[in-house]
N, C-alpha and C positions, 0 to 999 in steps of 0.2 A: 512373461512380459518381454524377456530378454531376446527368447525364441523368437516375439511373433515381431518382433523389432527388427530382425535380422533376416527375418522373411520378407517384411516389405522393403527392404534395402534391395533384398534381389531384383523382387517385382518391380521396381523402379531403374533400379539400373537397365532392364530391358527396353525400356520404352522410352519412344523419340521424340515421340511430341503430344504437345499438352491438348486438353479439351475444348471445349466452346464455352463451358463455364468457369474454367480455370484461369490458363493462361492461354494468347494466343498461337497460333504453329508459327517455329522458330524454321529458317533457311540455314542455321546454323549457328556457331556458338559467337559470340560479338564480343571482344574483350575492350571493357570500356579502362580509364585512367583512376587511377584510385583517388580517393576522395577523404580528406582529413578533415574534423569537424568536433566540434569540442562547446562548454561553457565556462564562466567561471564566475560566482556569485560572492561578495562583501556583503556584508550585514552588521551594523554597528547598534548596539543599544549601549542604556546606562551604566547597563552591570556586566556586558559581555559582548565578543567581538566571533566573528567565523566566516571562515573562509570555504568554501567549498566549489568542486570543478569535477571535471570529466573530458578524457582527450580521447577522440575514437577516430581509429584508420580504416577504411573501408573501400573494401575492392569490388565491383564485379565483374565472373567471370562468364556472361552468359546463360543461358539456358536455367536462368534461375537460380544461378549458384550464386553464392556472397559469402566473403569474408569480413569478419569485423576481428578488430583489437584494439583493446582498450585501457583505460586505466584511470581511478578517480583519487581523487586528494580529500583531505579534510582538517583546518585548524583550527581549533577553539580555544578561544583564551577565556578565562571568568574570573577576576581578583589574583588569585595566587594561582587559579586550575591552570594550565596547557593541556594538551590533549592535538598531537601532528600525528598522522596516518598517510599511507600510500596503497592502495592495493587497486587488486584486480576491475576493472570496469568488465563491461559487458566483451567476451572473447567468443566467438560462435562462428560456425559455419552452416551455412543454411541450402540446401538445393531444393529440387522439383523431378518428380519423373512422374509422367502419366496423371493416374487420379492422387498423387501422392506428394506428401512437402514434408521437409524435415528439416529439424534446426538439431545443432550438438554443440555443448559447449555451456557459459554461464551467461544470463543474458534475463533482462528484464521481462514480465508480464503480465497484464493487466485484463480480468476475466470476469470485473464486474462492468453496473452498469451505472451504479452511481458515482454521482462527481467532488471526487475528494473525501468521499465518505462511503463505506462500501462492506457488506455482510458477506461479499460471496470474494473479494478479490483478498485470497490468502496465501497466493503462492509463493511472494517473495516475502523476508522478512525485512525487517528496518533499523536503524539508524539514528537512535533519540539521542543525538547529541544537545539536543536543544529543547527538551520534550513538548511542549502543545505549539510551540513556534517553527516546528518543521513544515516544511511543504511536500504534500503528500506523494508526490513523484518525484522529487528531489531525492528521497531519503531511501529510497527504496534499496535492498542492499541484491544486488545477482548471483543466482544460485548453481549449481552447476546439474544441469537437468538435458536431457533429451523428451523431444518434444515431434510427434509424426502428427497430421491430419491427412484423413482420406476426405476425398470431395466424391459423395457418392455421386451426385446431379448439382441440377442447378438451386435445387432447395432443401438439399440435407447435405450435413458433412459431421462425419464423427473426427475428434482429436483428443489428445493425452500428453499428461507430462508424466516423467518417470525420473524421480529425483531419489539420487543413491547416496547422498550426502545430504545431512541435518545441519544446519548452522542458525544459531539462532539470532532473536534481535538483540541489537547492543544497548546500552542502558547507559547516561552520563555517572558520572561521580556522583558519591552519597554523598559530598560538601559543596554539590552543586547547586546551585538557586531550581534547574531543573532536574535536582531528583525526586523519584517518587517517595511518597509516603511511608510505602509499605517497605523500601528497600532501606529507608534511614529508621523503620521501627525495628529492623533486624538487624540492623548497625548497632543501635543501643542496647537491643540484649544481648548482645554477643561482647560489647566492647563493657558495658555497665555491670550487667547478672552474671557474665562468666557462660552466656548460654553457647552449646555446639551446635554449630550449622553445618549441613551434610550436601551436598550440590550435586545431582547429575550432569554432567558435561553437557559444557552448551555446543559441542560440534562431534559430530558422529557419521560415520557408514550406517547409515538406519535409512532401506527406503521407504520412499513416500512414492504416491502417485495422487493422479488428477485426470479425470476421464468426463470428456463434452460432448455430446451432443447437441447438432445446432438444424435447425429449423430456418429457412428466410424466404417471404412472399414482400410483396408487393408493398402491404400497410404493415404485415406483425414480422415479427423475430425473437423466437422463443431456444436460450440454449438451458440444455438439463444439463446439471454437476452432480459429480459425485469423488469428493476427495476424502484422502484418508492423510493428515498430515501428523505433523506432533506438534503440540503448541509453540508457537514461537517466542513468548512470556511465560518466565520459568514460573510454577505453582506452587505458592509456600505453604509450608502447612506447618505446624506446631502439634505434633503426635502426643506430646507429652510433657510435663514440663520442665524449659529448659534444652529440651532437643528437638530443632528447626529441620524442616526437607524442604531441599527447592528440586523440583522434577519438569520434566517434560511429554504430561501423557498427553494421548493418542487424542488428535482433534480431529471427530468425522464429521464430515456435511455434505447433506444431500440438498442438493442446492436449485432455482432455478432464475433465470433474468431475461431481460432482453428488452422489447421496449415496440409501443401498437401507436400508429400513427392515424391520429382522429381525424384530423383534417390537415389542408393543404399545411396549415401554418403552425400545428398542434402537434409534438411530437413526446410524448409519453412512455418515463424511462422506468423499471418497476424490476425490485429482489424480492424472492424470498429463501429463508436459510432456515433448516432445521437442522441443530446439534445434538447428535445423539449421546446422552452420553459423558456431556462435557464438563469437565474438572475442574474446579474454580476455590481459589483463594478466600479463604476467611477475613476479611478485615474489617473491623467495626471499632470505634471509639477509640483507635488509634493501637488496638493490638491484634495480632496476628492469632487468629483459630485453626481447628483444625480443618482441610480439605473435604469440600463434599462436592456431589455429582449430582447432576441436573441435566434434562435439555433445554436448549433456548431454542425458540421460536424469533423470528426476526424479519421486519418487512420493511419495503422502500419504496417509495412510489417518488417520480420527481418530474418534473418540465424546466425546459428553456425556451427563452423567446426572443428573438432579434424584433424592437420595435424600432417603430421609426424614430429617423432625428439620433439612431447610430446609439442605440438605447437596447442593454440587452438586463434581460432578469432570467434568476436560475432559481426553482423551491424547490427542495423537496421537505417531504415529512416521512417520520422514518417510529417504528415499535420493535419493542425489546421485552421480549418475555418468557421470563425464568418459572416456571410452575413448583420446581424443588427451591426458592431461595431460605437457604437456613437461616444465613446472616448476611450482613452487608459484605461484596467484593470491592477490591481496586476499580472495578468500570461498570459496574451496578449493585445500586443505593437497593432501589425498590426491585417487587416483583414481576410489573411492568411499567414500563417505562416510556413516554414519549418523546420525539426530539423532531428539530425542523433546521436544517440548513436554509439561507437563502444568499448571493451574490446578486447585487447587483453592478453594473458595470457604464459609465454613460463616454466615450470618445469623441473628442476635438478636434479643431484643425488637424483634418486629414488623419486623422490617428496617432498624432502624434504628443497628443496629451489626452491622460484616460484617469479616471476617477473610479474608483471602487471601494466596495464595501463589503466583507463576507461577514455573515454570522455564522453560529453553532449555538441552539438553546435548548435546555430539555428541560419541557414541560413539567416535569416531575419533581424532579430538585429544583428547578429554579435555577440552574449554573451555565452560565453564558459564554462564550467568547466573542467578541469584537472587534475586527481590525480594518480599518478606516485606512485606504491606500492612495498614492496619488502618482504615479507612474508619468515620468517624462522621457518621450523616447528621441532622443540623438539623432541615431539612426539604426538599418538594420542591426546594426552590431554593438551598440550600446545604448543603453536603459540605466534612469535615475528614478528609486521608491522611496517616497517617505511615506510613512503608516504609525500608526498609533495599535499597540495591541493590548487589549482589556480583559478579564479573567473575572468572570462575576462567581461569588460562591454560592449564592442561594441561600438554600437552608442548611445547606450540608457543609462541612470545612473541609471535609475528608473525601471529596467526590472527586473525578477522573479531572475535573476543570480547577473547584474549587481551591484544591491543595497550591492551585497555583494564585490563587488572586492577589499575593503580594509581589506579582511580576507583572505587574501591570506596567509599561514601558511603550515611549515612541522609539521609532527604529527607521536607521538610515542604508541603504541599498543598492549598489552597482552590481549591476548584468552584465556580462556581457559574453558575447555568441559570434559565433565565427563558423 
């Protein structure tokens, strides 16, 4: 991988100018003014407060080439919790030569095709300082990867990520109103039973990759996956009793997405993922079993639609099916599962007052989320949300949503963008 990385470096450094499907032919390199641009989000509920931002510098210097440097923040307060961070935002430099593009460095990436919910988009891990009230591109945390695509023509292009660093997702406190289940069931045996818990490091030299092929006409666009990661949700298991493991094994998916365009107005977005393989957590009636293996099977099909009168709606419907389920996991109850997103969205005077709605429901359990928004926009550069957020349990108490339904909370919101 390393070799064939440093092969296309050559090839690219050779060559002066781009294709007719690419980029167009440069007269030479144009150094433009660097460009500084950043957010910064408030969120107030009843029981907790957080701050979160992102400052990014960006240059370019021509012929495809760009630098970024970055840097993101993060406060949360919850009763007695604090929780202040500082680290790395997105740092990368990216160019072009010939049929070739390359990014180096740590930096966001998004390789599914559903919206805000997504079986194939694994490559960055996250951020649950807040757990089912994050926003799913907000929280995304950047990883440090090297990434080439070759543009064979105008309707194939192979590309890959080559990530030589594991770092996994971060998790709030076990006396947090957002922690999980299964991580405050291991708090009690360890602090109650006297029980040993054994952790594989959550950050390691272990690479990973991620290799696409993409497909694009006119109506369809079909890309093939195939990643080999490590889960980014450490996998507890209970061996024995009394002595707990939490690991990081090996997540493969052979994956496909993209998205076929029916008509003028009809555009049809659709996953599907198979895990081969995959290692999953024991959790049932509120104790931790031992680890078993399965594949999951996993599908997405979705639309959006701008209607008139400045009216848009998003659905998709989405299946989850485990063939080996022993027992119940942290994010599946049954053996298969159905679930449905929808958003809708309706815009006012001029856009400057907008109304929305997202759900999240699975058909199977019965556990919902609902958050009812009302967005008033200032101007370019500042935004006011009040939203109401609801956690229904179903049948289950112990499901990926349910655990949370005593956090039911409205919530207050300043944006702002620059």
């Amino acid at each position: 991988m390393v070799l064939l990385f440093f092969s296309l470096l050559v090839v690219s450094a050779r060559a002066d100018e781009w294709d007719d499907w690419g980029d167009s032919k440069s007269d030479g390199p144009k150094i433009r003014r660097p460009r500084v641009s950043g957010w910064w989000n408030w969120q107030y509920n009843e029981f907790s407060s957080f701050d979160q931002g992102r400052l990014n510098f960006e240059r370019d210097y021509g012929r495809g080439q760009k630098l970024v440097a970055g840097a993101s923040f993060n406060y949360y307060t919850e009763d007695n919790n604090k929780k202040w961070a500082v680290f790395p935002g997105e740092n990368y430099y990216s160019f072009k030569g010939g049929d070739f593009r390359f990014k180096v460095g740590t930096f966001l990436d998004n390789i599914g095709s559903g919206d805000k919910f997504s079986f194939v988009d694994k490559i960055n891990s996250r951020r649950f300082h807040n757990g089912m009230a994050n926003d799913y591109d907000r929280d995304k945390k950047e990883i440090p990867a090297v990434k080439g695509s070759w543009f064979i023509n105008e309707h194939f292009s192979l590309s890959g990520h080559y990530m030589p660093y594991f770092d996994a997702s971060e998790f709030p406190s076990i006396f947090s109103r957002w922690a999980y289940s299964i991580s405050k069931a291991l708090a009690k045996e360890i602090i109650f039973n006297g029980a040993t818990y054994k952790a594989s490091e959550d950050t390691s030299w272990d690479p990973q990759f991620h290799v696409e092929f993409t497909s694009t006409f006119k109506r369809f666009e079909l890309r093939l996956h195939y990643l080999r990661l490590k889960e980014r949700m450490p996998v507890l298991s209970q061996d024995r009793p009394g002595l707990f493991y939490g690991t990081f094994p090996i997540d493969e998916t052979i994956a496909m997405n993209g998205n076929v365009q029916l008509n003028k107005e009809l555009l049809v977005r659709y996953e599907f993922a198979y895990n081969r393989n995959k290692t999953w957590s024991s959790f049932q009636d509120g104790r931790i079993g031992q680890k078993f293996v399965s594949d999951q099977y996993a599908f997405l099909l979705g639309s959006d639609r701008n209607l008139p009168r400045n009216f848009y709606v998003n659905l998709q419907v989405m299946m989850s099916y485990v063939p080996d389920l022993k027992t119940q996991t942290p994010f599946q109850l049954a053996e298969t599962e159905f679930l449905s997103s929808l958003q809708l969205r309706q815009n006012f005077r001029r856009d400057r007052l907008r109304i929305e709605l997202n759900g999240l429901t699975n058909f199977t359990t019965g556990e919902y989320v609902v958050t009812p928004k009302i967005f008033i926009v200032k101007s370019d550069y500042l935004t006011f949300v009040l939203g109401y957020q609801a956690n229904g349990e179903g049948a289950e108490s112990l499901g990926p949503v349910a655990q949370f339904s005593q956090n039911n909370t409205a919530f207050f919101e300043t944006q702002v963008g620059f």
